[in-house]
C-alpha positions in Angstrom: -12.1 -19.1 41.2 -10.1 -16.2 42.3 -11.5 -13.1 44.0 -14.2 -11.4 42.2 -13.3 -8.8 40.0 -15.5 -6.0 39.5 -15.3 -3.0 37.0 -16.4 0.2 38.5 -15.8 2.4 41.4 -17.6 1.4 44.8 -20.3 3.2 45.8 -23.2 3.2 47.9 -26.4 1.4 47.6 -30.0 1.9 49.1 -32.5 0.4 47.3 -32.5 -3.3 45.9 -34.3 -5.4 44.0 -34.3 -9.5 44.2 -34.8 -11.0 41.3 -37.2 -14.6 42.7 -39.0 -17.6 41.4 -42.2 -17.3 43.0 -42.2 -21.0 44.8 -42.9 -20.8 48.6 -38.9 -21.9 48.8 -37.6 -19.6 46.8 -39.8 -16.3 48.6 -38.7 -17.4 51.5 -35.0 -17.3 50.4 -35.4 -13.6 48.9 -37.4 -12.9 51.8 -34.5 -14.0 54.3 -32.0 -11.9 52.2 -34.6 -9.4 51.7 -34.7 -9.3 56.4 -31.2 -9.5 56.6 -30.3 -6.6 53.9 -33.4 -4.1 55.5 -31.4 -4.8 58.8 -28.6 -2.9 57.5 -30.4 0.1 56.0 -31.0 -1.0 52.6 -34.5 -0.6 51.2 -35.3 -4.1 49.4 -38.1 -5.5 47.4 -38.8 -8.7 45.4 -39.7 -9.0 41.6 -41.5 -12.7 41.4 -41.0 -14.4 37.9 -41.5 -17.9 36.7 -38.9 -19.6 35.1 -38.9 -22.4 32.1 -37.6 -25.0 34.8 -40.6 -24.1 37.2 -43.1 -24.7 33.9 -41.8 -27.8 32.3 -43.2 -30.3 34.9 -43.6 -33.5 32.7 -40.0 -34.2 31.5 -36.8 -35.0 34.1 -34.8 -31.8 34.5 -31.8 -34.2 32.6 -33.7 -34.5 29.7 -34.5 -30.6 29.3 -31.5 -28.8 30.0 -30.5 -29.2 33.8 -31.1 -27.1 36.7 -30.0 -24.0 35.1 -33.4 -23.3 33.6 -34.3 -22.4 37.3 -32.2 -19.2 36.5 -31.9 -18.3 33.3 -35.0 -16.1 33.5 -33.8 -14.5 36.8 -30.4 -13.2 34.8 -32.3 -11.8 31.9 -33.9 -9.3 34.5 -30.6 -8.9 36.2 -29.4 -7.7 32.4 -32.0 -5.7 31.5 -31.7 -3.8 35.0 -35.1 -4.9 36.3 -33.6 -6.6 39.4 -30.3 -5.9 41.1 -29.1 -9.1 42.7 -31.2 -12.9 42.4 -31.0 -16.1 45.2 -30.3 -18.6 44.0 -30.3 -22.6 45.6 -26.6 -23.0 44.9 -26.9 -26.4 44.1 -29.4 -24.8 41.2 -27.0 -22.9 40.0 -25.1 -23.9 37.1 -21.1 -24.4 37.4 -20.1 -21.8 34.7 -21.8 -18.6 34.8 -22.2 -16.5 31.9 -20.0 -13.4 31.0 -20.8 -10.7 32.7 -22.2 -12.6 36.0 -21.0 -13.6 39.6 -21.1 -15.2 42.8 -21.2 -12.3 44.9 -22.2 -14.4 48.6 -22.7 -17.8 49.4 -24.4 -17.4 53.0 -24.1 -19.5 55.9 -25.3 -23.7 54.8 -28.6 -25.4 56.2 -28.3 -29.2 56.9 -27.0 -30.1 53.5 -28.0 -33.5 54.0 -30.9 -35.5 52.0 -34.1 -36.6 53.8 -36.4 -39.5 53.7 -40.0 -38.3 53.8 -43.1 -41.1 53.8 -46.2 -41.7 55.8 -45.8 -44.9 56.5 -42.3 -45.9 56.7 -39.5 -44.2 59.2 -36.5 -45.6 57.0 -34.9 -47.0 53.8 -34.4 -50.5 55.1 -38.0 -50.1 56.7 -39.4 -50.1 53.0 -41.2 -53.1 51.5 -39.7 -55.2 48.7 -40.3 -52.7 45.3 -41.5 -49.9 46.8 -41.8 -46.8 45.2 -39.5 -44.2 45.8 -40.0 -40.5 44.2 -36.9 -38.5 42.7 -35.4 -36.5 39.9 -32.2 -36.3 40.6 -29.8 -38.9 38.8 -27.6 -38.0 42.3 -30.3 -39.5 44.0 -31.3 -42.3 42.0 -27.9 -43.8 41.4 -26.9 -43.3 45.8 -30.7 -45.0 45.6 -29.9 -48.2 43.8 -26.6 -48.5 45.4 -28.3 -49.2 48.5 -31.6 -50.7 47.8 -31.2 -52.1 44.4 -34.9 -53.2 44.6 -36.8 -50.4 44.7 -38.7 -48.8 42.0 -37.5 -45.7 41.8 -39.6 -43.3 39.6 -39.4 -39.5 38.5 -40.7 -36.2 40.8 -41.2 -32.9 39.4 -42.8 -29.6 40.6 -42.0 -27.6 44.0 -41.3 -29.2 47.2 -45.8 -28.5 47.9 -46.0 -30.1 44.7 -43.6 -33.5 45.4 -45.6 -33.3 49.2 -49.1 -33.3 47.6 -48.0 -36.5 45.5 -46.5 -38.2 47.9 -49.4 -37.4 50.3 -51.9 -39.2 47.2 -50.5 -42.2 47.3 -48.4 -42.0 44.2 -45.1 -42.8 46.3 -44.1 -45.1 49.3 -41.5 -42.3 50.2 -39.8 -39.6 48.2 -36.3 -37.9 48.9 -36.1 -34.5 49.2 -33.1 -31.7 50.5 -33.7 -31.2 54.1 -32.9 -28.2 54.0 -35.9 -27.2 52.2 -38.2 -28.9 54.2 -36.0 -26.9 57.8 -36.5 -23.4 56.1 -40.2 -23.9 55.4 -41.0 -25.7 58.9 -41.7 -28.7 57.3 -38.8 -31.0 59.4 -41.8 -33.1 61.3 -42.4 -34.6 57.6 -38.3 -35.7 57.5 -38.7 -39.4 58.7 -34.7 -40.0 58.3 -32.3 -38.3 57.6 -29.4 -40.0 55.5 -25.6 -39.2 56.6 -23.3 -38.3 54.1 -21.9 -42.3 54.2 -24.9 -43.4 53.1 -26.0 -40.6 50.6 -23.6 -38.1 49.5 -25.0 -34.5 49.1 -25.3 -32.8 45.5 -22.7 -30.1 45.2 -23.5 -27.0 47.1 -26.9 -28.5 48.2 -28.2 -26.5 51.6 -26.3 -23.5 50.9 -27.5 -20.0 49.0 -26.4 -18.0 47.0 -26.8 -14.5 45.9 -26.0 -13.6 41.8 -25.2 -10.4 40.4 -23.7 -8.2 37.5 -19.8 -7.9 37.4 -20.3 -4.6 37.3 -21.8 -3.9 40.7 -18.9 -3.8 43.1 -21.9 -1.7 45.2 -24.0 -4.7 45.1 -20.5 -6.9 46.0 -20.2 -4.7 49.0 -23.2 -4.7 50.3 -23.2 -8.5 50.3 -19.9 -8.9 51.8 -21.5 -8.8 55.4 -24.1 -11.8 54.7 -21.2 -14.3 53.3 -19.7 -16.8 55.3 -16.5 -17.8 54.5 -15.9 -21.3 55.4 -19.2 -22.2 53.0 -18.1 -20.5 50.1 -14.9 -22.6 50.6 -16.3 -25.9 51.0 -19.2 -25.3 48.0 -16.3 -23.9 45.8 -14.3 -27.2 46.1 -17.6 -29.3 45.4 -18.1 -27.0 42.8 -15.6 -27.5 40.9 -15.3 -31.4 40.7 -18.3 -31.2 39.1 -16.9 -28.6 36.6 -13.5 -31.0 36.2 -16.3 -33.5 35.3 -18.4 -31.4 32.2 -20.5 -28.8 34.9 -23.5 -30.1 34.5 -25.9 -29.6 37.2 -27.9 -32.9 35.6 -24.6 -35.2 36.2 -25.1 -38.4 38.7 -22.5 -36.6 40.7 -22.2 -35.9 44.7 -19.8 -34.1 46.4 -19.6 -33.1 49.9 -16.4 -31.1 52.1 -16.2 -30.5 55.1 -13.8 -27.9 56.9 -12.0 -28.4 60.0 -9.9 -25.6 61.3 -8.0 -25.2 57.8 -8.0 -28.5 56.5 -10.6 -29.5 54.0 -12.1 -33.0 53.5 -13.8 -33.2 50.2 -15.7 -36.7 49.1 -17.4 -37.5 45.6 -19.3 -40.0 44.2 -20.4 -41.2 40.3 -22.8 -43.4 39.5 -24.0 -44.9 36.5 -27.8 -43.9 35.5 -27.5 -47.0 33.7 -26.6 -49.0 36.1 -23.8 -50.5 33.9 -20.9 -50.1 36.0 -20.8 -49.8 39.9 -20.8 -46.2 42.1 -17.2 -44.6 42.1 -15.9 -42.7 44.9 -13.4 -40.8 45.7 -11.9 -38.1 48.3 -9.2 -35.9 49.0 -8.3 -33.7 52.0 -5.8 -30.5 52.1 -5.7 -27.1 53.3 -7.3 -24.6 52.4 -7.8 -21.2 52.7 -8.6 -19.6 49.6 -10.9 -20.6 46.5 -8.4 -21.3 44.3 -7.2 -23.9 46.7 -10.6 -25.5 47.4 -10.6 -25.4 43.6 -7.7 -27.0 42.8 -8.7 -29.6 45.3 -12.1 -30.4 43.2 -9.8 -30.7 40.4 -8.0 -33.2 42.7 -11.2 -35.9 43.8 -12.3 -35.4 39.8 -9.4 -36.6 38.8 -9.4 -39.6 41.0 -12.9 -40.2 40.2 -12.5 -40.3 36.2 -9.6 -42.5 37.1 -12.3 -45.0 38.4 -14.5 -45.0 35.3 -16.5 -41.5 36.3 -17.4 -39.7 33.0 
């Protein structure tokens, strides 16, 4: 979690290409990246793919191999030198990267909270008796049952059009979705509540982006620097890595949410049971900060404490 290391001289870069899943979310990401890098001289275009996660619709991401098959396509182009750099949802993006790869930028974090989107009913409590409640995430479903243990609570795949359309059919009384998703694509006049972190802790790094690249473009690294925002990367790394302390899956029933003030850092997690065997587990730890190792070792820290409460 240390400073990037990179394994060739600097030197300058012009043109770029983003490597991109081809939902409306993820163009608009590339495209944001793509605005802010052709602000500063560089000439950028976007190479579209489809990845396994974005074809593999009928099975729960859990079941298939977690949230990293959202990239593993988009790093096989980065390998074979078909794309330069790929932007990725951070809290898409696996915990571990593979050899040879890095987290060049995180950028500056949307509202990282989760939103309540139905036609018919403005809040959790305002839902009937068993209603029907859309999700994928085991995050989601285990905050879900901690607070309305009553509701039927039943799998959503596809993009964030896709979840939308469904929900729009009749096929849910609400669904949860990121609102930061629904912000970036003008969507927030479907959010009908938006859930504070007390009542439903965030998936690590959800609301932030970030950009993925070769070890061996300290170029690329550069011309990234300017987009990063420091105080994210801090607070995503320390999320980051309780879920790492806890096995790095991106398909865990895990939350974990920091916030920085000045140069402290409050960081909060949450386990849950996808069972519902044992009760939700919760934890939190605050410290300074001002590097990545130390929001790193202060992950370490709340998964400790979490394990120590039955998390596993």
């Amino acid at each position: 979690m240390g400073p990037l290391q990179f394994r060739q001289q600097v030197r300058s870069v012009s043109s770029i290409v983003i490597a991109t899943r081809e939902s409306r979310l993820a163009l608009w990401q590339a495209e944001h990246v793509k605005a802010l890098l052709g602000s500063r001289g560089h000439d950028v275009s976007l190479l579209g793919m489809t990845t396994r996660g974005d074809q593999i619709l009928d099975r729960s991401l859990s079941k298939v191999g977690g949230k990293g098959l959202f990239v593993k396509e988009l790093e096989v182009a980065l390998e074979e030198g078909r794309a330069d750099l790929a932007v990725h949802s951070l809290k898409d993006v696996p915990m571990d990267l593979p050899q040879g790869f890095a987290l060049a930028c995180v950028m500056p974090r949307e509202d990282p909270r989760d939103a309540l989107v139905s036609p018919r009913y403005d809040s959790l409590d305002a839902l009937p008796q068993g209603a029907v409640v859309g999700t994928s995430s085991l995050r989601r479903v285990v905050l879900l049952r901690a607070l309305r243990p009553d509701l039927r609570i039943e799998p959503l795949r596809g993009n964030l059009d896709t979840r939308l359309r469904k929900l729009d059919e009749g096929q849910y009384d609400a669904i949860v979705l990121a609102a930061a998703g629904l912000k970036r694509l003008g969507l927030a006049d479907r959010i009908r509540r938006v859930f504070e972190p007390s009542q439903m802790l965030p998936a690590a790094g959800q609301g932030a982006l970030g950009i993925e690249i070769r070890t061996d473009r300290a170029d690329l690294a550069q011309a990234l620097a300017p987009l990063a925002d420091h105080a994210t990367w801090l607070a995503v790394s320390a999320e980051r890595a309780v879920s790492r302390a806890l096995g790095g899956s991106c398909s865990m029933p895990l939350a974990a949410y920091a916030t920085l003030q000045g140069e402290e850092l409050r960081l909060d997690g949450a386990w849950g049971d996808p069972d519902g065997a044992t009760a939700l587990v919760r934890a939190q730890a605050r410290g300074r900060v001002t590097t990545l190792n130390d929001a790193a070792a202060l992950g370490t820290e709340v998964a400790e404490r979490l394990r120590a409460g039955g998390a596993h």
